[in-house]
N, C-alpha and C positions, 0 to 999 in steps of 0.2 A: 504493500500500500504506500507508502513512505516513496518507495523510486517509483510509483506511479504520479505522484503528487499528491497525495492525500497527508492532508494535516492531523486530523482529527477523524475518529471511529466512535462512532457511539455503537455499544455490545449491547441488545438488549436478554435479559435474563425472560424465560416462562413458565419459571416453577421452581420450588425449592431445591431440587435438585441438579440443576446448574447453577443458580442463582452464588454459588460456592467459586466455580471457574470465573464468572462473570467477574467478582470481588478481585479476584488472582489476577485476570490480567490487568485489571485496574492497579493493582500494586505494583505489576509490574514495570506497566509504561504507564504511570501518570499524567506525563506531559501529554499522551496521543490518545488514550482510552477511555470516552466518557462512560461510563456504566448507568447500566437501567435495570432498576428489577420490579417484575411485575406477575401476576397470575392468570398467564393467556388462557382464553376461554377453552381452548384445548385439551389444558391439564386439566385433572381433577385435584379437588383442594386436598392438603395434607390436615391431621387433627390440626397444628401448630402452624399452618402456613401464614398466619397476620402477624403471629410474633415474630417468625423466622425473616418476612419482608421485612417490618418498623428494626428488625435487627440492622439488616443489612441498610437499610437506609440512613440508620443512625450513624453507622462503623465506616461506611466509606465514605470519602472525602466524594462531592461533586455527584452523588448519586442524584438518578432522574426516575421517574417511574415508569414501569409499560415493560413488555407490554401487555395490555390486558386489554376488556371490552367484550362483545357479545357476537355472538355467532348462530347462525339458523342453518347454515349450511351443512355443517356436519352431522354425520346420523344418529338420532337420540341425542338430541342436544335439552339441555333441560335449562328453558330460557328464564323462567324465576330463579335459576341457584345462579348462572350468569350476571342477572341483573344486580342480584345483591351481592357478587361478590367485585362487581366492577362497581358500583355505587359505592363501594367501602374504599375502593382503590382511591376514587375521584375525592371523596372528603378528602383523602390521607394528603395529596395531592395539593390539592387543595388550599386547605391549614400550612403548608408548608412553600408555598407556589411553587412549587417544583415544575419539572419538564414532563408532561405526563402524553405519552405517545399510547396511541389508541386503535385495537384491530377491530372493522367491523364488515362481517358480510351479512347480505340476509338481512338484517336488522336496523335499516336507517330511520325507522321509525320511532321503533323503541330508543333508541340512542338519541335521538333528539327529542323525545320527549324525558328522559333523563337530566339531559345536558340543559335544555331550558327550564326544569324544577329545580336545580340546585344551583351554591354557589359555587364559579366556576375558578382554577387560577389562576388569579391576574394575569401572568405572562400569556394567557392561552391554554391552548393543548394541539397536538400532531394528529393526523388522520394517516394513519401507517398506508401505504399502498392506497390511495383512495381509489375505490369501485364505484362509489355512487354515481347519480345520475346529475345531468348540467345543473338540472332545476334546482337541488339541493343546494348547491353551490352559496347561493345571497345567503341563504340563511345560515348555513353552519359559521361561514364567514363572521354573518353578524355575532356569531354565538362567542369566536373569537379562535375559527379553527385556522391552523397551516394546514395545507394539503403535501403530502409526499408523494411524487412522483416516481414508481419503480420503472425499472427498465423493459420488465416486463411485458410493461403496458406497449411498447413499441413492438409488440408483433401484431399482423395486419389485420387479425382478426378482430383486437382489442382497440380500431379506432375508433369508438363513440366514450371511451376512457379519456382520448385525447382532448374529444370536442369537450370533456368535461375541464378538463384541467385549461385551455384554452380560455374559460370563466372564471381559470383562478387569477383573483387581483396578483399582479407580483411580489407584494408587499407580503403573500401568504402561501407563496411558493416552496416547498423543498424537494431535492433528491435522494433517494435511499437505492439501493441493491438488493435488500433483504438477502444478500448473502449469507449461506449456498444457494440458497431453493430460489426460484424466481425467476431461472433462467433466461436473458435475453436474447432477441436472435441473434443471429452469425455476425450481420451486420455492424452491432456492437456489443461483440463480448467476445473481442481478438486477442486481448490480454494472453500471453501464452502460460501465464500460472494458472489460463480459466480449465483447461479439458475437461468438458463436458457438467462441470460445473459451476455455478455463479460464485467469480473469487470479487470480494469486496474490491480490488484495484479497476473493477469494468466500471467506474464511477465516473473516471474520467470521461469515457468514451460515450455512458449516456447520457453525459451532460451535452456533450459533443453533438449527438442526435438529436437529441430534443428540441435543442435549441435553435431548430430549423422551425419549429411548432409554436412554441409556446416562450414567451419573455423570461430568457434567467436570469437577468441583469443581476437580480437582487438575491441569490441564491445565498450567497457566502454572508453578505451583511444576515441573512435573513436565519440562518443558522447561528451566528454568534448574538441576534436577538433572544432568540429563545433558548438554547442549549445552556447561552456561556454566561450571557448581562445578568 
């Protein structure tokens, strides 16, 4: 990442059981690793997983939260234990104004009816990979969301993603990899540490693509508004 150009990584953690590695590499590159620990709707909760996260948020320097948030997609999803355990995430958040990155598919409804009942963190909050649709766009916006833009989204199938992100102000623009998984096309993801899977250093290259689309002017101020200030 480093001889790619990349200053800055933000790791996000989804479960107590990484959430340990996440810590680790944060000790070990400081200067370059922002950590995030959060309980992706994925996992299932451990007895202890509020203590084990308020642990890990206490103990490391520069921690953010996420990722977490609600999912319909997956099979047997059980959208009430979802909601109350990201509604717990969002106070925590919250109280703290942390950087709180957020997964959601399936579920833009419920998530913004959440997100417009409570109080939100000053700084905002991240919309990880945004899927949703253009129309949503004003309003999350107003709510005080950044949109991340994966590389993903640049295969051809996935251009009404684009026409969404095209509605995103710049002011409320980011890019992610969600490295490994995510894989973007051939096009951009040359990097030769990618073979056949999405290595964090393909950032450069989708910033590179995109930016034939959609305004990045603002990408880098717009990451050390919300990550670093």
């Amino acid at each position: 990442m480093l001889e790619a150009g990349i200053t800055h990584c933000v790791v996000n953690g989804t479960s107590p059981s990484d959430w340990p590695h996440v810590a680790h590499l944060a000790q070990k590159y400081p200067d370059f690793i922002i950590p995030s620990f959060g309980l992706h709707p994925w996992q299932k909760p451990t007895e202890h997983w509020l203590d084990d996260l308020l642990h890990y948020l206490d103990t490391t320097p520069h921690a953010c939260l996420g990722e977490c948030g609600l999912d319909r997609w997956i099979k047997d999803y059980d959208l009430d234990q979802q909601k109350e355990i990201f509604t717990t995430q969002l106070e925590i958040a919250t109280e703290r104004n942390l950087p709180l990155s957020i997964h959601c598919l399936k579920a833009w409804g419920t998530l913004i009816d959440i997100l417009a009942s409570h109080t939100l963190p000053e700084r905002g909050f991240l919309l990880h990979s945004y899927g949703g649709s253009v129309e949503l766009v004003p309003r999350l916006a107003e709510l005080g969301a950044y949109f991340s833009f994966s590389g993903y989204f640049l295969h051809s199938r996935k251009s009404k993603v684009i026409e969404a992100f095209q509605a995103v102000p710049a002011e409320r623009l980011l890019l992610e990899t969600d490295a490994p998984d995510m894989l973007p096309p051939d096009h951009a993801s040359s990097h030769p540490l990618a073979e056949g899977v999405n290595h964090p250093a393909n950032l450069s290259l989708i910033a590179e693509t995109i930016s034939k689309e959609i305004d990045t002017s603002l990408i880098e101020s717009n990451f050390h508004q919300f990550f670093i200030h």
